[in-house]
C-alpha positions, -999 to +999 in steps of 0.1 A: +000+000+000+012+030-006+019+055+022+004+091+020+015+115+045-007+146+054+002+177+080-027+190+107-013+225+120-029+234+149-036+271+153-063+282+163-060+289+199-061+327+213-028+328+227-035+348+262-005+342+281+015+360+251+000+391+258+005+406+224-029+421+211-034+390+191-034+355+182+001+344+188+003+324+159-004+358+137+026+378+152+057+386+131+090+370+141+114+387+117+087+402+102+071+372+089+040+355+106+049+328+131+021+309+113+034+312+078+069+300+091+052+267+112+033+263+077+064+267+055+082+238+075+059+211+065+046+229+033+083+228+016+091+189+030+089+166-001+075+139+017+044+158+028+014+158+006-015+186+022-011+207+050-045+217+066-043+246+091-069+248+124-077+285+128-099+303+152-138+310+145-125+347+136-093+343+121-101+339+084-088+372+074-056+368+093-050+333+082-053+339+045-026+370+048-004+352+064-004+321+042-010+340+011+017+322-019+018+291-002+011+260-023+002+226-009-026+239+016-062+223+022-086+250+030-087+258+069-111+245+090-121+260+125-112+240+156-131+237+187-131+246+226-098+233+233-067+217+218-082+179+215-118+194+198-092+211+176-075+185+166-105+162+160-122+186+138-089+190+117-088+156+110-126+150+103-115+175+074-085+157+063-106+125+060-119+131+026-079+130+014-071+096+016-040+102+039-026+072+053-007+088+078-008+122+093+017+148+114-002+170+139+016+198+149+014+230+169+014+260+149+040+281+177+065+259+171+080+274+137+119+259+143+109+224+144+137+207+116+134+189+085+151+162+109+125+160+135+099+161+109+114+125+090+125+113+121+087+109+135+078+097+096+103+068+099+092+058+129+059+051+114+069+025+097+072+001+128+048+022+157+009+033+147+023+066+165+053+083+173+061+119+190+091+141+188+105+151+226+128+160+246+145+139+281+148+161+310+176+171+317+170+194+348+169+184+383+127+182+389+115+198+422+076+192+434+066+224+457+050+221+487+019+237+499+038+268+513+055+270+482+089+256+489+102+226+478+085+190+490+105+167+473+129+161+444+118+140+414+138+123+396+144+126+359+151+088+347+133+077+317+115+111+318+108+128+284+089+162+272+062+158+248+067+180+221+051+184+183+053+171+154+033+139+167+028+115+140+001+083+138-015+061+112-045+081+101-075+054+108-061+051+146-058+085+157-091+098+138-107+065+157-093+076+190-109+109+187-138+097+180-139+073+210-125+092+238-144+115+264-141+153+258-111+170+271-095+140+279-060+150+267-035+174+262-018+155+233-024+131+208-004+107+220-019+103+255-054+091+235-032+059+224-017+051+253-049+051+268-059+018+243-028+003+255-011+015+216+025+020+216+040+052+207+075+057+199+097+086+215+118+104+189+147+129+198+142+158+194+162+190+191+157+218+220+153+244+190+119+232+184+106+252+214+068+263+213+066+301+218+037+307+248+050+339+267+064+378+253+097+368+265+099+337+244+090+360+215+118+379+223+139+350+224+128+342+190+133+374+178+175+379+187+183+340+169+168+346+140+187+378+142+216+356+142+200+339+111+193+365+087+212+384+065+205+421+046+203+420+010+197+449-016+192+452-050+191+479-076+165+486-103+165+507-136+141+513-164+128+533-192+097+538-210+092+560-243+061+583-247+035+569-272-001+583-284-027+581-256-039+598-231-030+583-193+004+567-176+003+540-153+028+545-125+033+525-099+001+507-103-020+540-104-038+557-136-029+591-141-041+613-171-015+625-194-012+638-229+005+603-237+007+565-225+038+548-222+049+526-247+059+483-234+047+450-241+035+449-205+010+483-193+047+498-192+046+507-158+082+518-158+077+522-115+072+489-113+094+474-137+123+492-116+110+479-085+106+443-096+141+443-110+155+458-074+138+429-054+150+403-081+186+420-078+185+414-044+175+373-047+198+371-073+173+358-096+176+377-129+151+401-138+117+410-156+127+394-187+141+364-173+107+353-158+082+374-181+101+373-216+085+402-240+086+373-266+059+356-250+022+368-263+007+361-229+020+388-212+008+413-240-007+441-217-002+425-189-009+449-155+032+451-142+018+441-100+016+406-118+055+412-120+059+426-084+037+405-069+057+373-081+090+393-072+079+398-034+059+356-034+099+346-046+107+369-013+082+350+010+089+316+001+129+319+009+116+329+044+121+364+042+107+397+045+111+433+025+127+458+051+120+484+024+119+500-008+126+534-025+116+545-060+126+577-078+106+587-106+125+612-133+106+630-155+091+670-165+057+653-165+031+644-158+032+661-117+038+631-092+034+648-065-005+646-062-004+610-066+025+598-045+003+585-016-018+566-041+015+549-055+028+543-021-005+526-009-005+507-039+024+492-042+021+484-003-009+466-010+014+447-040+038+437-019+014+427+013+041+453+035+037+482+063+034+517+039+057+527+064+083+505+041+072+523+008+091+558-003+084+568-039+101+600-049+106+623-083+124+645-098+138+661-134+165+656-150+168+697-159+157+697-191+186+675-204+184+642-219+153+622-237+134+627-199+141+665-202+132+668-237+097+651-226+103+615-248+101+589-216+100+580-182+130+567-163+132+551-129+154+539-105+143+517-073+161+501-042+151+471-026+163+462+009+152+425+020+161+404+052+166+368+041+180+332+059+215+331+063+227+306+036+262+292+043+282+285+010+272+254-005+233+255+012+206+250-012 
């Protein structure tokens, strides 16, 4: 038979203890979602078919913006009053799939490996269920009633549950289905309770779940440590033609000419695209959109820009900023700078606060001066994953 493996994220608890004005799993850690990161995990594994995400009852909108550019993902279904109603519901979901096995996992814990991940998948070969964790290593005290200490515990053959926790599909969907509400705290307690063996895979102490501000923090400084600054540089030009409106950075403007391109010509655009793929090292415009191809024939240019800033996502990484200058005698830009800038916010899914778009002339000299084109030149600043020579 062959073996299908699907991923249950579980997210959609309210995250309280965090106390961050929101759903944990929608904060930014490096400026990207700890969601999309949990999701990208299992999302970019090879051996993993679906991933179908839990969310809270109100969380829709949130979800979708965090995830948005992800491929392999089921459509979200909401979870329940606790972790265990959550988890049931997400697998009633995943039924329909055929999955012969499945990974349930909790969507704070965005560091867990591509290790830990196979490690609990081989393990399925020989256990219906297997959990990544963690032996104790420190000395374990049990306080008293006055709050001191009433004895020491000891620590042999003792192990923390952690996530992913993987089982053959039919016997963890049958023990949800048979066992009392709020039973359990994990998965794996719900087959020990029928007597099933589950196996206890190392894990790695990385793979922590982030409940509290301080372990955001924490977070926060190593992927500091991870991350590297990356900018890239973006020109372009755009002759005048008959017509009677520009598009500039995704925003109609009335002129006494159009710009002439294969594309809508949005010369603002073009630049900007170009910066962000300068910065990924991963050509330009033409290299993804050639101008010999007929479908891209009047093609609106945030096609381009949104693909450059969905390359920036799926590497992990986030846009720290961008700058476009706009040369040219006319038309004015000034009265429809805010409009650009909110637009090509809304392009790249960033703050506007990241967005500067600028112009000036060129003095009269030159083919801008003389009223023939558009030039533009754009920076893009991106934070990416530290890749060590020889990474892929």
């Amino acid at each position: 038979m062959t073996r299908t493996i699907d991923a249950i994220i579980v997210a959609g608890g309210r995250g309280s203890r965090a106390r961050i004005g929101k759903p944990k799993q929608y904060a930014e850690l490096g400026g990207v979602p700890l969601l999309r990161r949990t999701v990208m995990a299992f999302t970019q594994h090879p051996d993993i078919r679906h991933v179908l995400v839990v969310i809270g009852e109100d969380d829709a909108a949130r979800y979708e913006k965090a995830v948005a550019g992800l491929d392999g993902l089921l459509p979200p279904t909401v979870g329940g009053a606790d972790r265990q109603a959550s988890v049931h519901a997400g697998l009633e979901a995943l039924a329909p799939h055929g999955a012969t096995h499945v990974l349930i996992h909790d969507g704070a814990r965005a560091f867990v490996s591509p290790q830990t991940i196979r490690g609990v998948m081989e393990s399925l070969y020989e256990a219906e269920g297997a959990i990544a964790a963690l032996p104790v290593a420190d000395t374990l005290k049990r306080a008293g009633a006055s709050g001191g200490i009433d004895a020491t515990v000891s620590r042999d053959g003792l192990w923390r549950a952690q996530t992913p926790q993987g089982f053959r599909f039919e016997t963890i969907l049958n023990a949800h289905r048979e066992a009392p509400k709020g039973s359990a705290t994990d998965d794996a307690s719900l087959l020990e309770a029928l007597g099933i063996h589950v196996a206890l895979v190392p894990d790695e102490p990385m793979n922590m779940k982030l409940t509290y501000k301080e372990d955001f923090a924490l977070a926060n400084r190593l992927l500091g440590g991870a991350n590297e600054t990356r900018t890239g540089l973006g020109y372009d030009v755009h002759a005048f033609e008959e017509g009677d409106a520009v598009i500039l950075g995704g925003v109609t403007i009335p002129h006494t000419h159009k710009l002439k391109g294969h594309s809508d010509a949005d010369v603002a655009l073009h630049a900007l695209a170009d910066a962000i793929y300068g910065a990924l090292g991963a050509g330009d415009i033409g290299h993804h959109f050639p101008p010999s191809d007929p479908q891209w024939k009047g093609a609106p240019s945030r096609v381009f820009l949104e693909h450059a800033g969905r390359l920036v996502r799926d590497q992990g990484g986030v846009i720290s900023n961008v700058d476009v200058t706009l040369i040219c005698e006319a038309p004015k830009i000034g009265p429809h700078r805010d409009a650009m800038v909110v637009s090509i916010a809304e392009i790249l899914s960033v703050d506007r606060a990241r967005v500067s778009v600028k112009a000036t002339t060129s003095e009269k000299l030159g083919f801008t001066g003389r009223g023939e084109g558009i030039a533009c030149q754009a920076m893009a600043a991106l934070s990416l994953p530290f890749q060590a020579e020889g990474d892929e």
